[in-house]
C-alpha positions in Angstrom: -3.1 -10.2 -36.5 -1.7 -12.6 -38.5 -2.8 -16.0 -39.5 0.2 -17.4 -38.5 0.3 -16.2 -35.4 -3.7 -16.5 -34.5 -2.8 -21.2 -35.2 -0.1 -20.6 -32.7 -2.2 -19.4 -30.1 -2.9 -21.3 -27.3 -7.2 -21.6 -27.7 -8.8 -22.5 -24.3 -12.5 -23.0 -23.6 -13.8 -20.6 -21.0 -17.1 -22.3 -19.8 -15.2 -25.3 -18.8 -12.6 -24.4 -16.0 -9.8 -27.1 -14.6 -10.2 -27.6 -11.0 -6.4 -26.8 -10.2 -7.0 -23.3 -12.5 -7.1 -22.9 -15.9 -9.1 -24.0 -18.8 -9.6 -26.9 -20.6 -8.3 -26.8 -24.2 -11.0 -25.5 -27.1 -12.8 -28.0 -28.4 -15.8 -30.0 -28.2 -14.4 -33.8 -27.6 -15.0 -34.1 -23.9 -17.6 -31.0 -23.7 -20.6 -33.2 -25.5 -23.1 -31.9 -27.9 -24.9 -30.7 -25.0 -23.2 -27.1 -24.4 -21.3 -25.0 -27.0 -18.1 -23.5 -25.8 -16.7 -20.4 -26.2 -12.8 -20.2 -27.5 -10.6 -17.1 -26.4 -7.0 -17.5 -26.7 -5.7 -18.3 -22.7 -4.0 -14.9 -22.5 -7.3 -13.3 -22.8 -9.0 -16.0 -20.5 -6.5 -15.0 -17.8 -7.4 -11.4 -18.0 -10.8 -12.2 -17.8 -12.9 -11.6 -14.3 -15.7 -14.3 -13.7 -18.4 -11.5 -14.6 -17.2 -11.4 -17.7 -16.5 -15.0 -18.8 -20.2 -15.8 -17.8 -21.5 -13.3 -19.8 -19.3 -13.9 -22.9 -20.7 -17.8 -22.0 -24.2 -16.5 -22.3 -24.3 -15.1 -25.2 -22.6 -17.2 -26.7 -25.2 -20.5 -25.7 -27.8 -17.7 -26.7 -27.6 -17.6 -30.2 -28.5 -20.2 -32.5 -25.7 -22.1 -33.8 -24.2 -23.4 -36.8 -26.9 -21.4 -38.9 -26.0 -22.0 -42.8 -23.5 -24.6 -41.9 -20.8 -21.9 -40.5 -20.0 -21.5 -37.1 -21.8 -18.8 -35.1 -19.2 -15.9 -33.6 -20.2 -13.6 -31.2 -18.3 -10.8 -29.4 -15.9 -11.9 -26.5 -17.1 -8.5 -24.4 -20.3 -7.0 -24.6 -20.5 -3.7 -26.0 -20.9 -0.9 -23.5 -23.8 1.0 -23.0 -22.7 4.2 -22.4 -25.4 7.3 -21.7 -26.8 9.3 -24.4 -26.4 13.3 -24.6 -29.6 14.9 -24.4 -29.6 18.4 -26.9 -30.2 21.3 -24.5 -32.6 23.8 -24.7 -31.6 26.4 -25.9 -32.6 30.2 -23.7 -33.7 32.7 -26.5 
C-alpha cells in the first residue's frame, strides 16, 4: 500500500461508535486521555462484527502505550489458534 493512498483513507475510531451508526473520526480530541483508541480505516470498520472490534479494543487498551515515545501498534485481528498435529505412532 502506498503512502499516498494509506493519508487518503478515511481513519475512524472503533471503540467510539456514533449513535445514528458509524464511527467517530480517529483521534483523541473528544476521546480524553482517559481511553486510547484504536484506528482502522472505516472500510475495515464496516466489515468488522462486534466480536471483533471489542477484542481488537482490548488489546489494544492492554498494552502499555507510548513506550519509548512511539506509538504502540497492535494487530487489528487476533491471530488464530489453530490445532496442532500430533506425530503418529508409528506400527513396527
Amino acid at each position: 500500500m502506498s503512502l499516498t493512498k494509506w493519508f487518503g483513507e478515511n481513519w475512524v475510531d472503533i471503540s467510539r461508535p456514533k449513535k445514528g451508526g458509524g464511527f467517530e473520526k480517529c483521534g483523541r480530541t473528544k476521546a480524553g486521555k482517559k481511553k486510547y483508541p484504536k484506528c482502522v480505516p472505516a472500510a475495515k470498520a464496516a466489515r468488522m462484527t462486534p466480536a471483533q472490534r471489542k477484542s481488537a479494543i482490548r488489546r489494544k487498551r492492554a498494552v502499555k502505550q507510548g513506550v519509548g515515545g512511539k506509538p504502540t501498534n497492535v494487530s487489528t485481528f487476533a491471530k488464530k489458534k489453530g490445532r496442532r498435529r500430533q506425530k503418529r505412532a508409528r506400527r513396527g
